[in-house]
TITILO-319985 format. One record per residue (C-alpha): residue in one letter; residue number from 1; x, y, z. Coordinates in Angstrom, 1 decimal. Example, Ala and Ser with C-alpha at 12.3 -4.5 7.8 and 13.67 -1.06 7.14 Angstrom:
<atoms>
ATOM  resn  resi      px      py      pz
ATOM     A     1    12.3    -4.5     7.8
ATOM     S     2    13.7    -1.1     7.1
</atoms>
This chain:
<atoms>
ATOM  resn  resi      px      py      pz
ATOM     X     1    -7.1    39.5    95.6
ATOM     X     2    -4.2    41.8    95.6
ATOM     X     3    -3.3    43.9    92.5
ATOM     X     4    -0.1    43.3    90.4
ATOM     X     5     3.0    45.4    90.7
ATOM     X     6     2.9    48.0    87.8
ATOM     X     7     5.6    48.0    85.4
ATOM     X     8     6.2    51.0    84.3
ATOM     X     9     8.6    51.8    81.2
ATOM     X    10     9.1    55.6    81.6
ATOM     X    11    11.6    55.5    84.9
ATOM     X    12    14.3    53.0    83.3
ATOM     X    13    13.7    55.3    79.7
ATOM     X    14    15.1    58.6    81.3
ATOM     X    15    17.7    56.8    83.0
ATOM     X    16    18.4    55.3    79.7
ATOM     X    17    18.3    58.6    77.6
ATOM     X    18    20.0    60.6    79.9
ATOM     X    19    23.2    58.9    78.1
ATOM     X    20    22.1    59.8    75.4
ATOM     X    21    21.2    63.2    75.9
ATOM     X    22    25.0    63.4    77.1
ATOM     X    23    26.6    62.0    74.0
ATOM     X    24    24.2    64.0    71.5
ATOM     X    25    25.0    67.4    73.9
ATOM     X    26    28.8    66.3    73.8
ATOM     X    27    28.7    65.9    69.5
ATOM     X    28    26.4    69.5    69.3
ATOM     X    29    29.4    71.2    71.5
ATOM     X    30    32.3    70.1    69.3
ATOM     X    31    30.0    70.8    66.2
ATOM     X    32    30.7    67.2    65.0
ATOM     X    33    27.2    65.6    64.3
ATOM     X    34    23.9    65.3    64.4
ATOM     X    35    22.6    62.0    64.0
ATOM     X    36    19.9    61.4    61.1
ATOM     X    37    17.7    58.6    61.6
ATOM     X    38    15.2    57.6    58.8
ATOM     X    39    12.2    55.5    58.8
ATOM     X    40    11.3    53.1    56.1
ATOM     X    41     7.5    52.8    55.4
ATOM     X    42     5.9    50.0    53.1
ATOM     X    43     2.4    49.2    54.1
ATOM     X    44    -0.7    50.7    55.9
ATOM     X    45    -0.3    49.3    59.1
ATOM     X    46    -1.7    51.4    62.0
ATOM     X    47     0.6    50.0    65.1
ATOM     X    48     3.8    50.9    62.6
ATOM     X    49     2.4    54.6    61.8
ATOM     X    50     1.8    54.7    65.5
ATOM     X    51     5.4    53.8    66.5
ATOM     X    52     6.6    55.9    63.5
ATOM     X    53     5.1    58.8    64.9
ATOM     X    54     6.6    58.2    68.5
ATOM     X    55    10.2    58.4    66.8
ATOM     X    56     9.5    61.4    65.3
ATOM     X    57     8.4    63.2    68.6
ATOM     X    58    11.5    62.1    70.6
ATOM     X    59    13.7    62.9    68.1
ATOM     X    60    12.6    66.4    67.5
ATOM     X    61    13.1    66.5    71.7
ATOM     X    62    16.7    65.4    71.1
ATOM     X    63    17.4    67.7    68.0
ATOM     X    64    18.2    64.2    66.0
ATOM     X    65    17.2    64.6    62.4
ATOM     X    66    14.6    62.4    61.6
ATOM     X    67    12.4    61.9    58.1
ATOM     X    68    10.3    58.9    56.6
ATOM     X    69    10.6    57.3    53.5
ATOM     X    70     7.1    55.9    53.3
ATOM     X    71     7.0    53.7    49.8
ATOM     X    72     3.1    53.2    50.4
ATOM     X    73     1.2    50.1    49.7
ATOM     X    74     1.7    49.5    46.4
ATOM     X    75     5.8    48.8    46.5
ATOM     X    76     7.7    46.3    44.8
ATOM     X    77    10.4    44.1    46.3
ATOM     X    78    13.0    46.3    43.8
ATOM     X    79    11.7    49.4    45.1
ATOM     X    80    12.0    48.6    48.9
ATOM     X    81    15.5    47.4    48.1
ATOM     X    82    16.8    49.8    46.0
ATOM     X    83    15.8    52.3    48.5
ATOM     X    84    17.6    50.9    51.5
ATOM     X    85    20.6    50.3    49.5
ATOM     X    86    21.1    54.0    48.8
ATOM     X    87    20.5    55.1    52.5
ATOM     X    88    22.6    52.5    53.5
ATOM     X    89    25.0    53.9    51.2
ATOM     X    90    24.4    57.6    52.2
ATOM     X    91    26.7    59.2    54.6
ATOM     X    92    24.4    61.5    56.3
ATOM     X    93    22.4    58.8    57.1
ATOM     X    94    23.1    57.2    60.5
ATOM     X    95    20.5    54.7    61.4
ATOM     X    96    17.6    53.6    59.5
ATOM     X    97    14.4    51.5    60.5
ATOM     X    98    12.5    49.2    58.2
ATOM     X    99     8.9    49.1    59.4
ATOM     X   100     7.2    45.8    60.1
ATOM     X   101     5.0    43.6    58.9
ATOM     X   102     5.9    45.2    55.4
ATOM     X   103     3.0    45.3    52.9
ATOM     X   104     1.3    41.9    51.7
ATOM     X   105     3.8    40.3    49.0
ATOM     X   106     6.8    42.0    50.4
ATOM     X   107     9.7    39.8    52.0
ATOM     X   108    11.2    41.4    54.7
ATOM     X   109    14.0    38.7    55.1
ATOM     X   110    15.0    39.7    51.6
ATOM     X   111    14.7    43.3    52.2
ATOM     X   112    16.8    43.6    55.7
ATOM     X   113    20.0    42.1    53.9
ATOM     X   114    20.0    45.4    51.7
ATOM     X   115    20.6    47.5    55.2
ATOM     X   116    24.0    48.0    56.4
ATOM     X   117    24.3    46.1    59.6
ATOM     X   118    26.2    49.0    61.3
ATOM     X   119    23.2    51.3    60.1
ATOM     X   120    21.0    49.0    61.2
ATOM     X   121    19.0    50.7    65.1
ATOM     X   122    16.6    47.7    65.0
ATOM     X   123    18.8    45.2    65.6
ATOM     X   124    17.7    42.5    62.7
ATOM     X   125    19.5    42.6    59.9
ATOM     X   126    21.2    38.6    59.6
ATOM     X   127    24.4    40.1    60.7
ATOM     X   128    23.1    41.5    64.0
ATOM     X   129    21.0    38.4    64.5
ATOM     X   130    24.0    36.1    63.7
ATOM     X   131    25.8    37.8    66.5
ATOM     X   132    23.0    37.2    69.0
ATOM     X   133    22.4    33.6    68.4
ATOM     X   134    26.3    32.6    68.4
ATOM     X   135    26.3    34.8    72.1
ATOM     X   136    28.7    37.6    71.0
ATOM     X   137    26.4    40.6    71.7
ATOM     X   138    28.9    42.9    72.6
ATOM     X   139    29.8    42.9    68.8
ATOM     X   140    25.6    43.3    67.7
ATOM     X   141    23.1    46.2    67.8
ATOM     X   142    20.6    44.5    70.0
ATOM     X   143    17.0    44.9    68.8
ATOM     X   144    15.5    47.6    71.4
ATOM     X   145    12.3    45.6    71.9
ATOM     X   146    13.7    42.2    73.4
ATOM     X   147    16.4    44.8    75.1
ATOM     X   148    13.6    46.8    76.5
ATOM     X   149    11.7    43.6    77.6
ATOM     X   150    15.0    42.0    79.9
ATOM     X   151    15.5    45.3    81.4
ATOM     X   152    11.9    45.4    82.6
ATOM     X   153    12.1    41.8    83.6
ATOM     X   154    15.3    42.9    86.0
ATOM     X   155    13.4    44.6    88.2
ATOM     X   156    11.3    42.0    89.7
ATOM     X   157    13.2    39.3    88.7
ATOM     X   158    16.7    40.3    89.5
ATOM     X   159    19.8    41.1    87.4
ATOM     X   160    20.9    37.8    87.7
ATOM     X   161    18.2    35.7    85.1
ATOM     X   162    19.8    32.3    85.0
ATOM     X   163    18.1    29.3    86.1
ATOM     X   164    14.7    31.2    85.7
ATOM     X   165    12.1    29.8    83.6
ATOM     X   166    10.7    32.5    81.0
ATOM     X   167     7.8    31.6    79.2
ATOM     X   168     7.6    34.1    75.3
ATOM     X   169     4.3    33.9    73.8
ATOM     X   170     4.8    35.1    69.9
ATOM     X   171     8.0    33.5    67.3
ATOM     X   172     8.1    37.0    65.8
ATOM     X   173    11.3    38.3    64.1
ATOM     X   174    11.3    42.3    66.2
ATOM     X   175    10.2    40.5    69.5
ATOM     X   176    10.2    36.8    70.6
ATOM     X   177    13.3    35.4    68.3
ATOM     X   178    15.7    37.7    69.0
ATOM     X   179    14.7    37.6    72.6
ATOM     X   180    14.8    33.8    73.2
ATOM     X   181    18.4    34.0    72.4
ATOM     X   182    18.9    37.3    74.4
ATOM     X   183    17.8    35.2    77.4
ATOM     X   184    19.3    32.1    77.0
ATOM     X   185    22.7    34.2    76.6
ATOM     X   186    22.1    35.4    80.3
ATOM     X   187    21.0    31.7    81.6
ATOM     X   188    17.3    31.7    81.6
ATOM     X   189    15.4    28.5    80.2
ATOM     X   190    13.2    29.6    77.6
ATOM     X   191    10.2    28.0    76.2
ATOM     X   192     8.8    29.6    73.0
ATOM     X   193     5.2    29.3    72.8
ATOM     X   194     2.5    31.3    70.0
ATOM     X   195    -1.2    31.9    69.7
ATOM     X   196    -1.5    28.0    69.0
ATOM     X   197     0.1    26.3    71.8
ATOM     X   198    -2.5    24.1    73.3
ATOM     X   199    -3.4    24.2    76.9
ATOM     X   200    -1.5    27.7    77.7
ATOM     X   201    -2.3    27.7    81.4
ATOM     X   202    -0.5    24.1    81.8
ATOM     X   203     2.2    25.4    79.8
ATOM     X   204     2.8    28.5    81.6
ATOM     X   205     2.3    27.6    84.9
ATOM     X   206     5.8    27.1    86.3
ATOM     X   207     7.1    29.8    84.6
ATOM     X   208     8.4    32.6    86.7
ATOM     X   209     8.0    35.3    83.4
ATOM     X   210     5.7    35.8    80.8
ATOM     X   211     6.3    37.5    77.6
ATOM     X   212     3.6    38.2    75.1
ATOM     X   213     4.1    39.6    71.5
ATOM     X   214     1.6    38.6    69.7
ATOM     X   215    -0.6    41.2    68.3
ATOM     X   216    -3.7    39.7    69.4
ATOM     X   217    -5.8    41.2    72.1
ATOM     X   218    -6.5    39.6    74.8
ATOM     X   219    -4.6    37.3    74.2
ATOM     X   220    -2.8    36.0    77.8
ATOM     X   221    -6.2    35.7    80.1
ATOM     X   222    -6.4    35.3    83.9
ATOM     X   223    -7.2    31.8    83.1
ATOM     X   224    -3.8    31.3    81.7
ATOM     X   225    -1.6    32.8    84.7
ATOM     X   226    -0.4    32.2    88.2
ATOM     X   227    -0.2    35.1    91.1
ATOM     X   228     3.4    34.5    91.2
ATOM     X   229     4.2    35.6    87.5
ATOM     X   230     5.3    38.4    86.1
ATOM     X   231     4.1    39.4    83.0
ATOM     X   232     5.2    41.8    80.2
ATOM     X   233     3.4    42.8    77.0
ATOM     X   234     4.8    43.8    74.2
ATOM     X   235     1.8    43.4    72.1
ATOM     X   236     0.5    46.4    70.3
ATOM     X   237    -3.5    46.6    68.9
ATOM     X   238    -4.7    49.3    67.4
ATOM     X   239    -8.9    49.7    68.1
ATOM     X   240   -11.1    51.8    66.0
ATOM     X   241   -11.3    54.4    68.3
ATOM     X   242    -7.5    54.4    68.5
ATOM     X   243    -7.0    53.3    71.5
ATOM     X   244    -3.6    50.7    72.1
ATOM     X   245    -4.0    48.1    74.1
ATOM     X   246    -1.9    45.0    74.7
ATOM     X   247    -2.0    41.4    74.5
ATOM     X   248    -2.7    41.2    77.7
ATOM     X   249    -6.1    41.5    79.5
ATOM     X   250    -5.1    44.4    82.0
ATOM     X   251    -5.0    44.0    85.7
ATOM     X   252    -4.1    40.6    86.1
ATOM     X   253    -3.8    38.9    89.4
ATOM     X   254     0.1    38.2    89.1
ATOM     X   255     3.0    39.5    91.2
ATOM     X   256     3.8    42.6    88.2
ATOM     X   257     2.4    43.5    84.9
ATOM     X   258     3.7    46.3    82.2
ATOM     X   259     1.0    48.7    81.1
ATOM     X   260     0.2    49.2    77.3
ATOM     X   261     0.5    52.0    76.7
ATOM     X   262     3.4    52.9    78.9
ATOM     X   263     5.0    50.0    79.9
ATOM     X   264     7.4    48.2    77.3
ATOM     X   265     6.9    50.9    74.5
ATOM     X   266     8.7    54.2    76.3
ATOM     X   267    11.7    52.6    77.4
ATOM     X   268    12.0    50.4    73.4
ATOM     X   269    12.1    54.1    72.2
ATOM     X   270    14.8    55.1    75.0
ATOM     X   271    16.8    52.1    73.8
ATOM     X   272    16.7    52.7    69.8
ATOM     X   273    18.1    56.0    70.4
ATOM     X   274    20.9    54.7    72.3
ATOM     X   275    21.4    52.4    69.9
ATOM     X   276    21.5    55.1    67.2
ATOM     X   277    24.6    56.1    69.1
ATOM     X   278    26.1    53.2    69.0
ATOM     X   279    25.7    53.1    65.7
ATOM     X   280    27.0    56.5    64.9
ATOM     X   281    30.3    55.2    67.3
ATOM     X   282    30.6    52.2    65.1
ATOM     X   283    30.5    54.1    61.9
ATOM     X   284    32.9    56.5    63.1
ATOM     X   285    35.2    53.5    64.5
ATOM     X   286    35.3    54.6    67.7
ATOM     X   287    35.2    52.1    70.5
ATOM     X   288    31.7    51.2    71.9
ATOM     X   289    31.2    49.1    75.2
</atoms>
């Protein structure tokens, strides 16, 4: 059987953050800004710490100021809130990331309407959500996840996605909501499936895409997929040897698969630092395509 096309995040990333590096190189000349990006911590949850410490080595590459504001386990609701309402209310603060899943008892819907939607890199506060659902995403910060996920699906699939029949495995508020909307937007038909849909393989067997983001290893199965698919895992699981692997068995036999690590998670990076520009142009009122 022949093996699947890699999918590898890292080429589309330094296409992606060589915009970037112009814009932070163009603000450091005139002496104008630096960008300070700040990560919100409340819970013990390795995959967050292990994207929290990804941020923090690409932005000391970038010279972006970057710090973490980790609340610990044993946060209340008032706490969390009170202390995204003062970096949202903070002008050295640029762009700031709430952490998920938050600590048990903590309600990240709640919490997410205390950050200021131009502030806000992720992409879900209900304002930026809002303006993804209704279709007006030129107005949104996209959520870099689902972003990096259509980029990746591009190139095997085309630029063009309508008509195609895109299968997302995993409801999730950073991944699969956002992204069922960012698809539909460009045309695709979209079935939303999670960890309980019965009969998987039936489901997804038409498909033409596969998106898992779950958090559940292995997860999508080469029972449950067709040679023609192409598959891309967002899933992140932490072993206790520390080693991150997908939701995805590796080396499937379908036409392209994303690696984990190294496939969705360089070029998600790529894109929350462009949106941290964007954001910085919004705050500043500048015009932002």
């Amino acid at each position: 059987m022949t093996s699947s096309v890699l999918l590898p995040g890292k080429p589309l990333a330094d296409q992606v953050m060589s915009g970037v590096k112009a814009d932070l190189k163009a603000w450091a000349e005139a002496g104008e800004i630096r960008p300070h990006l700040v990560s919100v911590l409340a819970s013990d949850d390795e995959a967050s710490r292990v994207y929290v410490n990804s941020k923090q080595t690409r932005a000391k590459k970038l010279g972006v100021n970057f710090h973490v504001v980790d609340l610990g386990t044993g946060a209340t609701q008032a706490d969390l809130e009170a202390a995204l309402r003062e970096l949202s209310a903070d002008d050295t603060v640029h762009g700031i990331v709430l952490e998920l899943p938050l600590a048990r008892g903590l309600d990240a819907d709640a919490a997410l309407l205390h950050i200021a939607h131009r502030k806000d890199v992720e992409g879900l506060t209900p304002a930026n959500l809002a303006l993804i659902a209704a279709g007006r995403e030129s107005e949104a910060i996209l959520p870099p996840t689902p972003r990096s996920i259509r980029f990746l699906l591009r190139e095997v699939l085309g630029d063009d996605l309508r008509g195609l029949r895109i299968a997302v495995i995993g409801p999730g508020r950073t991944v699969g909501r956002p992204l069922t909307f960012m698809l539909n937007n460009r045309g695709a038909t979209v079935t939303l499936c999670n960890e309980h849909t019965r009969d998987l393989a039936a489901v997804l067997r038409d498909m033409d895409a596969v998106v898992v983001a779950v958090g559940r290893a292995g997860l999508l199965r080469p029972e449950h997929v067709q040679s023609h698919h192409t598959v891309i895992d967002a899933g992140i699981n932490v072993q206790d040897d520390g080693k991150v692997i997908g939701d995805a068995t590796p080396d499937l036999p379908v036409k392209a698969q994303t690696p984990v690590p190294g496939g969705v998670g360089p070029l998600t990076s790529a894109l929350m630092y462009q949106n941290l520009v964007r954001a910085v142009k919004l705050q500043r009122g500048e015009e932002v395509e």
